[in-house]
KENUVEX-576383 format. One record per residue (C-alpha): chain; y, x negated, z negated; residue in one letter; residue number from 0. Coordinates in steps of 0.02 Angstrom, whole numbers. Layout:
// residues N
(site A, (Y, X, Z), A, NUM)
...
***
This chain:
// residues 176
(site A, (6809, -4888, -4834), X, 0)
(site A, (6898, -4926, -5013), X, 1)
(site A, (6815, -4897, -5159), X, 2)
(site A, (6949, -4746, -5195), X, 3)
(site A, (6913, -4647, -5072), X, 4)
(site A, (6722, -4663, -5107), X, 5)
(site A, (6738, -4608, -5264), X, 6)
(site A, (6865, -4465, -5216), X, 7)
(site A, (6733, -4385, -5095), X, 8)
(site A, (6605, -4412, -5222), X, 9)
(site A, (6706, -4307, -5368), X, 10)
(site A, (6708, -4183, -5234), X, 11)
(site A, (6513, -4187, -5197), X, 12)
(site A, (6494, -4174, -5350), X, 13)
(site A, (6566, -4002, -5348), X, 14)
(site A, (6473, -3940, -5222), X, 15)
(site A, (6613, -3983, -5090), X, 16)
(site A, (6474, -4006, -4926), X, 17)
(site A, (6608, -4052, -4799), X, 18)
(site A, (6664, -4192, -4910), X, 19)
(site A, (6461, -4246, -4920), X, 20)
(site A, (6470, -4246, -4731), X, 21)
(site A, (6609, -4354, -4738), X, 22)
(site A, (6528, -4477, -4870), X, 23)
(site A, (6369, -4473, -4770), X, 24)
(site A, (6443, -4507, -4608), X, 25)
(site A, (6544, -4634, -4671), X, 26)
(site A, (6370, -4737, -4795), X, 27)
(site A, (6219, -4698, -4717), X, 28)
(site A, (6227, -4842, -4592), X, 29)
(site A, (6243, -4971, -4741), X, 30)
(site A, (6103, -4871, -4838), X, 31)
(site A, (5980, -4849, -4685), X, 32)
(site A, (5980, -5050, -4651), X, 33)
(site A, (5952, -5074, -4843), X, 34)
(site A, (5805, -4942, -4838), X, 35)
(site A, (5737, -5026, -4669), X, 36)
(site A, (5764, -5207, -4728), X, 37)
(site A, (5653, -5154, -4880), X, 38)
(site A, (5543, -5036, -4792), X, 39)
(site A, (5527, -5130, -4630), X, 40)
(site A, (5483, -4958, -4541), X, 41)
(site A, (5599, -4838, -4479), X, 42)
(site A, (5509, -4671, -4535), X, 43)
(site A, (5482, -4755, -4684), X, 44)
(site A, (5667, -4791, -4695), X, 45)
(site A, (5734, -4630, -4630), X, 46)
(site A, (5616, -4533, -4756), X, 47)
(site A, (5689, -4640, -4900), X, 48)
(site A, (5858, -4623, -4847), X, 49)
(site A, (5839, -4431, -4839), X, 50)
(site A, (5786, -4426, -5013), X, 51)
(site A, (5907, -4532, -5095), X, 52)
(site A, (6054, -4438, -5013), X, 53)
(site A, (5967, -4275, -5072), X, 54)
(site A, (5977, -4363, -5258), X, 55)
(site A, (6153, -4429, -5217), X, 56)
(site A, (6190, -4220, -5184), X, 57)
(site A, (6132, -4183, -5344), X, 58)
(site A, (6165, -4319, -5449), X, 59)
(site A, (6361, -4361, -5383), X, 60)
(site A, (6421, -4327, -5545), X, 61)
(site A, (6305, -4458, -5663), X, 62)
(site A, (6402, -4590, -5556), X, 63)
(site A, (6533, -4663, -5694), X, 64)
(site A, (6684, -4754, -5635), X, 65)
(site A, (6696, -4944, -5699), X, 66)
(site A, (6495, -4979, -5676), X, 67)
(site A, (6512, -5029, -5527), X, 68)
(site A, (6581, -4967, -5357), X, 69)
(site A, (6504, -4796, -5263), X, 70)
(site A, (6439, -4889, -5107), X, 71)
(site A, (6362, -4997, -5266), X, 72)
(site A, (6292, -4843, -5327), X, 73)
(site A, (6218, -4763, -5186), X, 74)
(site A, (6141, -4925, -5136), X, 75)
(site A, (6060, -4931, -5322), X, 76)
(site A, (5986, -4767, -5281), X, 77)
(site A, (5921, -4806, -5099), X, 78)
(site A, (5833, -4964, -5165), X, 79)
(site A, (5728, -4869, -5294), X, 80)
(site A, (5694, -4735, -5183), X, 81)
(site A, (5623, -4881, -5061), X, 82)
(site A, (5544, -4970, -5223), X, 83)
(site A, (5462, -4807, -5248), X, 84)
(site A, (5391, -4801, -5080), X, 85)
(site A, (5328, -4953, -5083), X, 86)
(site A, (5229, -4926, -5244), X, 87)
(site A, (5170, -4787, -5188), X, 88)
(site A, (5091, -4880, -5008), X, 89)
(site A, (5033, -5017, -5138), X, 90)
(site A, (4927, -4868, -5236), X, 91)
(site A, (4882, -4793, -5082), X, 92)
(site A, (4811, -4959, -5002), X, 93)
(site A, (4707, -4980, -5159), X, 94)
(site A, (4623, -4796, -5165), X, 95)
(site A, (4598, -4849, -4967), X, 96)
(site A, (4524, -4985, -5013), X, 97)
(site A, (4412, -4911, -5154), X, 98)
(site A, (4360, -4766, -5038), X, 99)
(site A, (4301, -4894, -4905), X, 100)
(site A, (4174, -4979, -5053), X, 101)
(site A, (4120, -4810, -5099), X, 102)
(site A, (4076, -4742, -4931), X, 103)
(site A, (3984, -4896, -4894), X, 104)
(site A, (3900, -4904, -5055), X, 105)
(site A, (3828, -4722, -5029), X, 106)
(site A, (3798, -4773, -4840), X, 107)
(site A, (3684, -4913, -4891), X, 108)
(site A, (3474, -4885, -4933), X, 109)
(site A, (3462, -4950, -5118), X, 110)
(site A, (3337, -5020, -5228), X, 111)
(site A, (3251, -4948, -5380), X, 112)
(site A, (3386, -5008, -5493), X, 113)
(site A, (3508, -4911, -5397), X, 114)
(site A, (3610, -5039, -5319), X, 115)
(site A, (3586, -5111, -5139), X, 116)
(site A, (3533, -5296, -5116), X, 117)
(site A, (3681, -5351, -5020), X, 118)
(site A, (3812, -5263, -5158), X, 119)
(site A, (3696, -5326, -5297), X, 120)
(site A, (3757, -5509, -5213), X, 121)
(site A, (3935, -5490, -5193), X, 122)
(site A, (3979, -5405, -5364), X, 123)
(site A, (3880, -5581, -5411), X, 124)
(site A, (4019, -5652, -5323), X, 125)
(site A, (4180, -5574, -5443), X, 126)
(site A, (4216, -5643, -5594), X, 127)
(site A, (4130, -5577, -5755), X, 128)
(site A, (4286, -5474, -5782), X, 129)
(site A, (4326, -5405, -5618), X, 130)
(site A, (4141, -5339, -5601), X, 131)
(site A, (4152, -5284, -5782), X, 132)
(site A, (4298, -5159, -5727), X, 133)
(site A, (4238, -5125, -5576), X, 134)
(site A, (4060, -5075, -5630), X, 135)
(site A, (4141, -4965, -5776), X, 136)
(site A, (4263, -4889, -5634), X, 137)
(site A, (4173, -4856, -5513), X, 138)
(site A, (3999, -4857, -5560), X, 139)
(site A, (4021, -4779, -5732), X, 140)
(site A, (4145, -4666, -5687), X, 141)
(site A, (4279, -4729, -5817), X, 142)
(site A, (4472, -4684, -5802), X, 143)
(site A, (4583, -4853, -5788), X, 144)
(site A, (4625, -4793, -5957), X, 145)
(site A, (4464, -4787, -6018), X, 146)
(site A, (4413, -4944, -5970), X, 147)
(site A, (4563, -5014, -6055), X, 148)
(site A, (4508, -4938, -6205), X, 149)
(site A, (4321, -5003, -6157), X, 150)
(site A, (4390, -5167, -6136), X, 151)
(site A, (4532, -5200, -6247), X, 152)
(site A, (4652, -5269, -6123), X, 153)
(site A, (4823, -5198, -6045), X, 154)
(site A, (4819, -5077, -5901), X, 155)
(site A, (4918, -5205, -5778), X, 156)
(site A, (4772, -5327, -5816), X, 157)
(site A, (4631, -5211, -5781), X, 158)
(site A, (4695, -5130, -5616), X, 159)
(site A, (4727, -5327, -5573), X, 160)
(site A, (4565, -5364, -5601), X, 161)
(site A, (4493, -5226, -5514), X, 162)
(site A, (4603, -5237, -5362), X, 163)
(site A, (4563, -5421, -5329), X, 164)
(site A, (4381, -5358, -5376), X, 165)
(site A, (4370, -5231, -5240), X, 166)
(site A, (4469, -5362, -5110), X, 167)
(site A, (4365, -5494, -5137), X, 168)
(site A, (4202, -5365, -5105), X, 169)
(site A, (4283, -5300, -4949), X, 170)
(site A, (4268, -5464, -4900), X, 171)
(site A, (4084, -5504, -4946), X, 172)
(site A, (4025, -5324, -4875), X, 173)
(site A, (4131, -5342, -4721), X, 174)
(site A, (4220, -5180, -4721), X, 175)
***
């Protein structure tokens, strides 16, 4: 479809029109759904994002601005940071899976007199000085990300990077 009548049947979502959103969806979401499951590699995944960026492309329809680009252009903008989002999102999930499994095995396991179980005291031996630094202030200590930034002067994207390889490379000693 041309670019013009795109951007007529947008002008019209954006004023409320929901026959002419019909129209636009019909005649988009097949494009947008293989760019959300090319991303997203899932259909759910891909119809869930697809949902929500056509729900933003209902409200938003009339932030689109002729001349930056095309409306399939646009849409496709929006699908691909809906999917971004979603992928984040796993990524963060993952890593509280991931920290969850340490924990319950750490409370699972008989420990010493110091507190800490033989076999973890060994593998946090393992990690780098700074990834068991965060770790032990994160977990152990009970420190906010942002508090062990503050703790340990560095930037947040280095401290979660340190304590996700951290906790990866103890799910591997532990053998969760």
């Amino acid at each position: 479809m041309e670019h013009e009548e795109l951007f007529f049947l947008l002008k019209k979502v954006a004023a409320g029109n929901q026959p002419a959103f019909n129209q636009l969806y019909s005649i988009t979401s097949g494009q947008l759904f293989a760019v959300a499951l090319k991303m997203l590699k899932n259909r759910d995944s891909a119809e869930e994002a697809l949902q929500e960026a056509y729900v933003s492309i209902w409200y938003k329809a009339d932030y689109y601005k002729e001349g930056q680009g095309t409306v399939l252009t646009w849409m496709v903008s929006i699908i691909r940071y809906r999917a971004l989002d979603m992928l984040r999102s796993q990524k963060v999930k993952k890593e509280d899976d991931l920290s969850e499994d340490i924990l319950s095995e750490l409370d699972a396991t008989e420990t010493t007199e110091s507190g800490y179980d033989i076999k973890i005291e060994g593998c946090m031996k393992e990690l780098d000085q700074q990834q068991r630094q965060a770790i032990h202030l994160a977990y152990f200590n009970g420190l906010s990300h942002s508090e062990v930034v503050e703790h340990l002067d560095h930037p947040l994207g280095t401290i979660k990077s340190w304590i996700r390889r951290g906790l990866t490379s103890l799910q591997r000693c532990l053998g969760i």
